[in-house]
C-alpha positions in Angstrom: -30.5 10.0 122.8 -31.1 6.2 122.0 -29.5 4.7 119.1 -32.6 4.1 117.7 -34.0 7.7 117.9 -30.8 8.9 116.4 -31.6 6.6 113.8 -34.9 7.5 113.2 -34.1 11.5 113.5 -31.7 11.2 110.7 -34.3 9.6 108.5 -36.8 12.5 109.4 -34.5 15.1 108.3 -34.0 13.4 104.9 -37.4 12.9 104.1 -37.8 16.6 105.3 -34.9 17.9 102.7 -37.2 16.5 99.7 -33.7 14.9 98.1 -34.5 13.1 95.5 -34.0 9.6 96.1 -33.3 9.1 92.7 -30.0 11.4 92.7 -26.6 9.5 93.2 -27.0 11.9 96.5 -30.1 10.7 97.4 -29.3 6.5 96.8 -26.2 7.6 99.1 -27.9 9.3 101.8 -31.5 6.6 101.8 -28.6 3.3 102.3 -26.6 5.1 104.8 -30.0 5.8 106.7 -30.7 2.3 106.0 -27.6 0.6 107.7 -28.0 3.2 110.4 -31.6 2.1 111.5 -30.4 -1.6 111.0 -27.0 -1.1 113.5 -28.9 0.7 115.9 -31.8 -2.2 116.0 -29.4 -4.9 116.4 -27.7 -2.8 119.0 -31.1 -2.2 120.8 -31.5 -6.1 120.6 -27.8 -6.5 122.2 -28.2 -4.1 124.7 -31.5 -6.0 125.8 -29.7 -9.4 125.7 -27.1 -7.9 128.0 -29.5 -6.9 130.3 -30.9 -10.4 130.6 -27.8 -11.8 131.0 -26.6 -9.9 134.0 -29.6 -10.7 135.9 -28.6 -13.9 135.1 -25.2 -13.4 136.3 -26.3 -11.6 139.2 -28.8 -15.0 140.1 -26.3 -17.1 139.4 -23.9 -15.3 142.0 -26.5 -15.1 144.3 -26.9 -19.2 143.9 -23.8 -19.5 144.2 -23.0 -17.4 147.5 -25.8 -20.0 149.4 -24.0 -23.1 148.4 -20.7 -21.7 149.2 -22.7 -20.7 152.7 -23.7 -24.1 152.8 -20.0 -26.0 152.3 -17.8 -23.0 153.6 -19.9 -21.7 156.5 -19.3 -18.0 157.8 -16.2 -16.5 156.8 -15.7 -15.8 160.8 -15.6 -19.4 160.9 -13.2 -19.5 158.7 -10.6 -17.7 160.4 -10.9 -19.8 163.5 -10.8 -23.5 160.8 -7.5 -21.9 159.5 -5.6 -21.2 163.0 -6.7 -24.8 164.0 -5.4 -26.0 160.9 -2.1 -24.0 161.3 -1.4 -25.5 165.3 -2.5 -29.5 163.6 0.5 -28.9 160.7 3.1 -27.6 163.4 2.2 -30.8 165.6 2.5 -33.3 162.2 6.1 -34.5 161.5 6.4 -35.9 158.0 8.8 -38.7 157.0 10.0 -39.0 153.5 11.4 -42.3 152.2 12.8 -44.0 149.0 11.3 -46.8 147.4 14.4 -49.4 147.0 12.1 -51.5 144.7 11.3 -48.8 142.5 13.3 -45.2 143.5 9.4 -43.6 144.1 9.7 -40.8 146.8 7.1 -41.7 149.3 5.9 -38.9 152.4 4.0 -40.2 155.2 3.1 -38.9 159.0 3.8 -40.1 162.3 0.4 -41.5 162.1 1.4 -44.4 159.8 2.3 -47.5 161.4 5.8 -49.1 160.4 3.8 -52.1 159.3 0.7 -50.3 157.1 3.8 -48.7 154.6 2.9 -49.7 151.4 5.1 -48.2 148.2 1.7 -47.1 146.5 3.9 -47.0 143.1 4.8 -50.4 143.0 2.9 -52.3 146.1 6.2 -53.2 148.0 5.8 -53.5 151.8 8.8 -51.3 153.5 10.3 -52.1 156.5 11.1 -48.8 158.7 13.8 -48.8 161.0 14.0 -45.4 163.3 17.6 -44.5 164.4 17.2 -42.9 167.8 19.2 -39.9 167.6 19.1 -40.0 171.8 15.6 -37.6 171.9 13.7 -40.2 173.8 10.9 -38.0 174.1 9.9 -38.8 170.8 9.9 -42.7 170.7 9.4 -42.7 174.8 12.0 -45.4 175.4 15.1 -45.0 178.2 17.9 -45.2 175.6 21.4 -43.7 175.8 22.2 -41.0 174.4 24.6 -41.0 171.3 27.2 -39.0 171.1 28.1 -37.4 167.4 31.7 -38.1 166.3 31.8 -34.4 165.0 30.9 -33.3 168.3 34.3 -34.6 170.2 36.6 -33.3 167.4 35.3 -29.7 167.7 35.7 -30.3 171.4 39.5 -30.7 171.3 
């Protein structure tokens, strides 16, 4: 039973007792019935302005679920976007440098040239000089290879 037909019920059954309205019993029992039938009306209006806004909500998620179609693409798609993604960051080898201008901490890729390093804090141009560290696969120059001090004392 509705709220409203509660409502309503109750008011049938005091109109059917023949109280006198007049009675202290009667004024207590007709303003109860009163706020009754006014609380279940307002919740009747609620419950309808629910309704309307989860059809809303459910339109608006609906809305939503294209555009993210349109920007995301399938979800299958996805997957492969990520494993590509995961291969690029494993090639990608990141430098990190110190601003002596400034003291800003500054992270670049291999992909920067030497001359383009710009401290974006402060504008200085930084000069980058690359220690080869005897790897010559990475800067693909013939150099000799260095030999680390530490190396020769744990040798002997």
């Amino acid at each position: 039973m509705k709220a409203n037909e509660s409502a309503a019920y109750l008011k049938g059954l005091f109109e059917g007792l023949s109280i006198d309205r007049n009675s202290p019993e009667g004024k207590l029992f007709d303003a109860a019935i009163t706020a009754i039938g006014a609380l279940s009306e307002r919740v009747e209006e609620l419950s309808a302005k629910l309704h309307d806004m989860g059809e809303y909500v459910e339109d608006m998620d609906d809305d939503l679920s294209a555009v993210e179609e349109i920007v995301f693409g399938d979800e299958d798609d996805e997957d492969e976007y990520d494993e590509d993604d995961e291969e690029d960051e494993d090639d990608d080898q990141y430098y990190e440098i110190t601003c002596p201008k400034c003291g800003e901490t500054i992270c670049f890729d291999d992909s920067l040239e030497s001359d383009e390093l710009t401290c974006p804090a402060c504008g200085e141009h930084l000069e980058l000089e690359f220690e080869c560290d005897g790897d010559c696969s990475a800067c693909e120059k013939d150099c000799p290879v260095v030999e680390d001090p530490a190396d020769k004392d744990n040798a002997d």
